[in-house]
PyMOL commands that place a pseudoatom at each C-alpha (Angstrom):
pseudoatom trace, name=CA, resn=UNK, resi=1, chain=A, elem=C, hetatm=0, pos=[-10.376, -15.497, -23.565]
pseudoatom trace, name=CA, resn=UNK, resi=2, chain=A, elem=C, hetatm=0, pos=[-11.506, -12.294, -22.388]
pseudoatom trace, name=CA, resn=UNK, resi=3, chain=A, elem=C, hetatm=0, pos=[-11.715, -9.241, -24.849]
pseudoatom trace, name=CA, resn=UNK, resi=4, chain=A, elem=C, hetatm=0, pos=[-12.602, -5.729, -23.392]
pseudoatom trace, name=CA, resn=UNK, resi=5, chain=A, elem=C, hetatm=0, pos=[-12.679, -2.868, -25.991]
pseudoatom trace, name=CA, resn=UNK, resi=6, chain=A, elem=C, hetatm=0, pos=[-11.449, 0.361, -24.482]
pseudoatom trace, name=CA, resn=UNK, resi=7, chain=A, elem=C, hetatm=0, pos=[-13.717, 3.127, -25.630]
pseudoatom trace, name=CA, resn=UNK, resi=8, chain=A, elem=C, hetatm=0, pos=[-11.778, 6.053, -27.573]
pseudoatom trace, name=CA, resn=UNK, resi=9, chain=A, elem=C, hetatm=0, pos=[-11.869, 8.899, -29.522]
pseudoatom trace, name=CA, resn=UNK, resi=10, chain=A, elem=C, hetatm=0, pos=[-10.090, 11.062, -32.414]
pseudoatom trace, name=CA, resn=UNK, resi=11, chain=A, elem=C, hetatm=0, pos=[-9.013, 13.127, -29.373]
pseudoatom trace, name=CA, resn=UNK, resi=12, chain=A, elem=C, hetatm=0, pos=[-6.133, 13.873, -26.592]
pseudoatom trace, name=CA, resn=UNK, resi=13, chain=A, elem=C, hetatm=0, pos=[-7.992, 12.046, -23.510]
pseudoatom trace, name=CA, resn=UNK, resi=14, chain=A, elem=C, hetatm=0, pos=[-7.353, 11.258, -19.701]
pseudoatom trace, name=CA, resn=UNK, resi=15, chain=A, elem=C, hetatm=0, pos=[-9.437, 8.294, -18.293]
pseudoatom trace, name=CA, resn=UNK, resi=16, chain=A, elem=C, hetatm=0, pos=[-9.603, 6.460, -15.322]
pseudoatom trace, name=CA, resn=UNK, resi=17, chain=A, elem=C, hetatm=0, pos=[-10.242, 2.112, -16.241]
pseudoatom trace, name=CA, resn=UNK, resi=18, chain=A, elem=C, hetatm=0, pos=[-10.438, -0.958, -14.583]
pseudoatom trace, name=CA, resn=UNK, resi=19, chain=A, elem=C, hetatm=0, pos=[-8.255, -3.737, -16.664]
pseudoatom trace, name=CA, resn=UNK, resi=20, chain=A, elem=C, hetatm=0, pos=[-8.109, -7.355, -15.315]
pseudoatom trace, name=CA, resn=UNK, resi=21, chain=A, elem=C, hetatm=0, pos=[-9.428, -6.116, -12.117]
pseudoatom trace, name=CA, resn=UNK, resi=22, chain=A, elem=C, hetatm=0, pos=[-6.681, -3.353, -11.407]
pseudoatom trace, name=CA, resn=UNK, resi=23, chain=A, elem=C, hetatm=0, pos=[-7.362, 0.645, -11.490]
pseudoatom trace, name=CA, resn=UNK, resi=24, chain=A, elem=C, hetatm=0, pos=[-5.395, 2.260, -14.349]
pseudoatom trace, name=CA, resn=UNK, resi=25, chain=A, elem=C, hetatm=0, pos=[-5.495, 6.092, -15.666]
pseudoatom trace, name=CA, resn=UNK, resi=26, chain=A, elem=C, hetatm=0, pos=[-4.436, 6.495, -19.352]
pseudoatom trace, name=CA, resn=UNK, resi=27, chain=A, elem=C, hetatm=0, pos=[-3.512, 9.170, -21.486]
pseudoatom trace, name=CA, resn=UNK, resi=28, chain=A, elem=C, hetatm=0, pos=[-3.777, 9.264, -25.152]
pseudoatom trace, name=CA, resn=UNK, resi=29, chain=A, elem=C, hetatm=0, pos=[-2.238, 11.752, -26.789]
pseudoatom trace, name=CA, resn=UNK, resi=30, chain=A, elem=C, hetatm=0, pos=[-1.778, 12.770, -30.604]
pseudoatom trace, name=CA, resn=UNK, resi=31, chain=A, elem=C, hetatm=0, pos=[2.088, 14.104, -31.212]
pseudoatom trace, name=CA, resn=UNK, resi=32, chain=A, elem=C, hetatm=0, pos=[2.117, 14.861, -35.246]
pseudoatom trace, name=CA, resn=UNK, resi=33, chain=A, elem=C, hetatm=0, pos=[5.336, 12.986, -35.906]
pseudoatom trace, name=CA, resn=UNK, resi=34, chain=A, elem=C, hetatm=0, pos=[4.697, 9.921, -33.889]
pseudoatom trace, name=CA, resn=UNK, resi=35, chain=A, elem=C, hetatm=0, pos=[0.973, 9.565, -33.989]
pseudoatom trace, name=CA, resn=UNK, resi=36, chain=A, elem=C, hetatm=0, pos=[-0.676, 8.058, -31.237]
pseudoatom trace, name=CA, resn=UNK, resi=37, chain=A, elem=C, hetatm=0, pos=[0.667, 7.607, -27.632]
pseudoatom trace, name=CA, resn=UNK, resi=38, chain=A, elem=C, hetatm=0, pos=[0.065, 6.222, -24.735]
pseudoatom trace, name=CA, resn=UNK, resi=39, chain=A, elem=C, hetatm=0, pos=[0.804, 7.089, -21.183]
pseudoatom trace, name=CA, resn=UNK, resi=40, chain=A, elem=C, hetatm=0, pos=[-0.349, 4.324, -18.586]
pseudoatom trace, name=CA, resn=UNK, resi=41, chain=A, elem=C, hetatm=0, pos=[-0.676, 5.139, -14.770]
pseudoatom trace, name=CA, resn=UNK, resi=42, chain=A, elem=C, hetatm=0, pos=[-1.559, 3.255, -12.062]
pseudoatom trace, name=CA, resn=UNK, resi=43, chain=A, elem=C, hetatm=0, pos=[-4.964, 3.515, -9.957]
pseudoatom trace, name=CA, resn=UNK, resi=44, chain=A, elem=C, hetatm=0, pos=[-3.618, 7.034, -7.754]
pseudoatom trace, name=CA, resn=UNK, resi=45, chain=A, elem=C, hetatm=0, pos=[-1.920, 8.661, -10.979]
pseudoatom trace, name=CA, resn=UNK, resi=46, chain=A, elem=C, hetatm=0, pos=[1.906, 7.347, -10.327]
pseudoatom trace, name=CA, resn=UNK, resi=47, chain=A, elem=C, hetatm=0, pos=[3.307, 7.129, -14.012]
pseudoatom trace, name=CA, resn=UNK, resi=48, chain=A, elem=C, hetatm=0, pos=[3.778, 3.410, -14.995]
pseudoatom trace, name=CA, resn=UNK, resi=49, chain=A, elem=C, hetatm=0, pos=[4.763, 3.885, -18.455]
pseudoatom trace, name=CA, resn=UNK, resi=50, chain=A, elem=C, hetatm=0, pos=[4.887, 6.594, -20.886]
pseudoatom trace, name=CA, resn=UNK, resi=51, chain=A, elem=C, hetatm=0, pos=[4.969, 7.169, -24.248]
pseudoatom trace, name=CA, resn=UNK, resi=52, chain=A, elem=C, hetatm=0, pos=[3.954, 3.832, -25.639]
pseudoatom trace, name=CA, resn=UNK, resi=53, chain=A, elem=C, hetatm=0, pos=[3.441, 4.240, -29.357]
pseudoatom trace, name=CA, resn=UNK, resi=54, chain=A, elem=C, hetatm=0, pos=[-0.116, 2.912, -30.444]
pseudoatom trace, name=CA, resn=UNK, resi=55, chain=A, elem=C, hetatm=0, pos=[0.776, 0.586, -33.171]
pseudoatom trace, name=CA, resn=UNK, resi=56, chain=A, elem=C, hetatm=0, pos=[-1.118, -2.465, -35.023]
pseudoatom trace, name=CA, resn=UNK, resi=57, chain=A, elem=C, hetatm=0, pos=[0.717, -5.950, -34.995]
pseudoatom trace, name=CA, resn=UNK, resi=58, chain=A, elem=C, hetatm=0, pos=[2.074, -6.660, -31.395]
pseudoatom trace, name=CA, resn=UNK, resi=59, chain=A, elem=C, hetatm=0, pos=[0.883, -6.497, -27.584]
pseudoatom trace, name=CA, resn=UNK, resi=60, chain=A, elem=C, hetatm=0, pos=[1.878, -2.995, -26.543]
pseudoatom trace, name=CA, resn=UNK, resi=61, chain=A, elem=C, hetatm=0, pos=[2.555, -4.260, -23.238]
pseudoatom trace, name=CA, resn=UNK, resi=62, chain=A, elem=C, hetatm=0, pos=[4.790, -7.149, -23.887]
pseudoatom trace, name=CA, resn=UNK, resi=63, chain=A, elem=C, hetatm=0, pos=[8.114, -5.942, -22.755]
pseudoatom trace, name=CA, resn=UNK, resi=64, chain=A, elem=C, hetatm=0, pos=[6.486, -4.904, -19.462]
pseudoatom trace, name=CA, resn=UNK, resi=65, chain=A, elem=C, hetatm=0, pos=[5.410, -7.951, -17.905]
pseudoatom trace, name=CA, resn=UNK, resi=66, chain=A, elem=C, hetatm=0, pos=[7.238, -6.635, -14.962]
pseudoatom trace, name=CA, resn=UNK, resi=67, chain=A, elem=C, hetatm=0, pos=[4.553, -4.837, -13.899]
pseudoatom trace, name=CA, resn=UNK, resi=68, chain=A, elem=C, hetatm=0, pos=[1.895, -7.081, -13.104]
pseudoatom trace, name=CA, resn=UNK, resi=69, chain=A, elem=C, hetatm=0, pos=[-0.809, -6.230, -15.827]
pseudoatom trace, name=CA, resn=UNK, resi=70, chain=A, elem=C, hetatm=0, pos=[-2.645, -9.460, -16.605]
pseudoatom trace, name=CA, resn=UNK, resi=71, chain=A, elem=C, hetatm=0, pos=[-3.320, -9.111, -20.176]
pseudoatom trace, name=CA, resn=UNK, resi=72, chain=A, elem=C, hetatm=0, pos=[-2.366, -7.429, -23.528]
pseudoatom trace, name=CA, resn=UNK, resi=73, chain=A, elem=C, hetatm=0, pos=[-3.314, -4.331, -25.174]
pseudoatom trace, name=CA, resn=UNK, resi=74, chain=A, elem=C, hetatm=0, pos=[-3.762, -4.775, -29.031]
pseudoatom trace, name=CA, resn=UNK, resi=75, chain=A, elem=C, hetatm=0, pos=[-4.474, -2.229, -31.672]
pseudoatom trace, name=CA, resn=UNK, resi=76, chain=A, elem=C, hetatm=0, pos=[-6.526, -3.310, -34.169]
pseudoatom trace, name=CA, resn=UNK, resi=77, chain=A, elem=C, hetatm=0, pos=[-8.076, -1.585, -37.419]
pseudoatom trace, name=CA, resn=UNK, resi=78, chain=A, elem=C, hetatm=0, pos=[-10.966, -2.294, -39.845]
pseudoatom trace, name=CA, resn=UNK, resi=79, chain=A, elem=C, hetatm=0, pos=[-8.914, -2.914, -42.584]
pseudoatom trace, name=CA, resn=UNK, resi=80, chain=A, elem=C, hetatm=0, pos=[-7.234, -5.585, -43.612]
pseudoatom trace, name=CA, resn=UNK, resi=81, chain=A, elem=C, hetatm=0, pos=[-3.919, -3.733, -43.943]
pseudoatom trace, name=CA, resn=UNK, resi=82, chain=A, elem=C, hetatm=0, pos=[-2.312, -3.331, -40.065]
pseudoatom trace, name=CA, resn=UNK, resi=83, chain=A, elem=C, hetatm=0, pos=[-2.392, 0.494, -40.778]
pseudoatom trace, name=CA, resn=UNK, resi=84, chain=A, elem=C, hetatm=0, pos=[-1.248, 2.500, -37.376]
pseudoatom trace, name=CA, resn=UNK, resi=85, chain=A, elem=C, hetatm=0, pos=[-4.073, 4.883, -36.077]
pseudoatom trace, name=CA, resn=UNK, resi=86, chain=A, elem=C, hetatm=0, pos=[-4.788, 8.398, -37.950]
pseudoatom trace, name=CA, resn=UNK, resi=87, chain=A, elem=C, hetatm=0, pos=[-5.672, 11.365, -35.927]
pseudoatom trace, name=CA, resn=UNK, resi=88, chain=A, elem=C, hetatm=0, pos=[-8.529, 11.001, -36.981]
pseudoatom trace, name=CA, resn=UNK, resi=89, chain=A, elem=C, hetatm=0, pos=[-9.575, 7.388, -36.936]
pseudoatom trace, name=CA, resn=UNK, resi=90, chain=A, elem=C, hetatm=0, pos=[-9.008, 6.735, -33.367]
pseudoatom trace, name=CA, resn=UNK, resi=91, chain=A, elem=C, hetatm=0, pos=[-11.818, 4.453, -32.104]
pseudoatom trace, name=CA, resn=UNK, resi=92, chain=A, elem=C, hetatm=0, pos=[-13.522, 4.980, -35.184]
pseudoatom trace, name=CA, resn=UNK, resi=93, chain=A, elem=C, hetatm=0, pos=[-11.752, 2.632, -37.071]
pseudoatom trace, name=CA, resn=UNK, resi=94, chain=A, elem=C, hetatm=0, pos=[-9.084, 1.842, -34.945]
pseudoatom trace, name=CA, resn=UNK, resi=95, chain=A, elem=C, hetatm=0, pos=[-9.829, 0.211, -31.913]
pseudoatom trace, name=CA, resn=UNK, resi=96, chain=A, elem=C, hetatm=0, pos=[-7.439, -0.368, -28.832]
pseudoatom trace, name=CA, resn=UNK, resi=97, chain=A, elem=C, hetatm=0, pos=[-8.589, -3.922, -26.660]
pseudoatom trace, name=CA, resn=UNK, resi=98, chain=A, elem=C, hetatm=0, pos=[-7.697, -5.462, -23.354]
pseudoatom trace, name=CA, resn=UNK, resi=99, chain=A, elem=C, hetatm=0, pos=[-6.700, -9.144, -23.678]
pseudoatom trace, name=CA, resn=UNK, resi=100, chain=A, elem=C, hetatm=0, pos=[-6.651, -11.704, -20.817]
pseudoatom trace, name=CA, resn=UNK, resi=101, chain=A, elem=C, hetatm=0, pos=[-6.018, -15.153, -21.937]
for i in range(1, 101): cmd.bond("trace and resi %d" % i, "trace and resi %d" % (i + 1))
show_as sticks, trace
zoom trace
């Protein structure tokens, strides 16, 4: 199993990343009634999927096999409650990772 920790912060952010050997850019933006999203493009910018709620408990990718992606993404905290992300917690204390079986 392969575990790869993508490196965030308390902040809205646009990143380029490499995932299971594909080019992805993300977006992770903080929306006060929802909390944490994501926005996942592929390697030239062309959205993917947007709007993915960062939550703890389940592979954030699962109902989009479709796509190709060779892995999960999982949101984990530091606690042993499965809290969802605070605005200001992000990568702090909770942690999005890349899984590949």
């Amino acid at each position: 199993m392969k575990i790869q920790e993508i490196p965030l912060t308390p902040n809205n952010q646009r990143f380029g990343i490499t995932l299971g050997g594909q080019a992805f850019n993300m977006r992770i933006t903080w929306r006060d009634a929802a909390g944490w999203m994501l926005d996942l493009m592929d390697g030239s910018g062309a959205a993917l999927v947007s709007g993915i709620p960062l939550v703890t408990g389940s592979d954030l990718l699962g109902q989009y096999k479709y796509l190709g992606i060779n892995g999960s993404l999982i949101v984990v905290t530091d606690t042993a409650a499965e809290e969802y992300p605070t605005k200001t917690n992000l990568g702090i204390a909770s942690h999005l990772y890349f899984v590949q079986e």
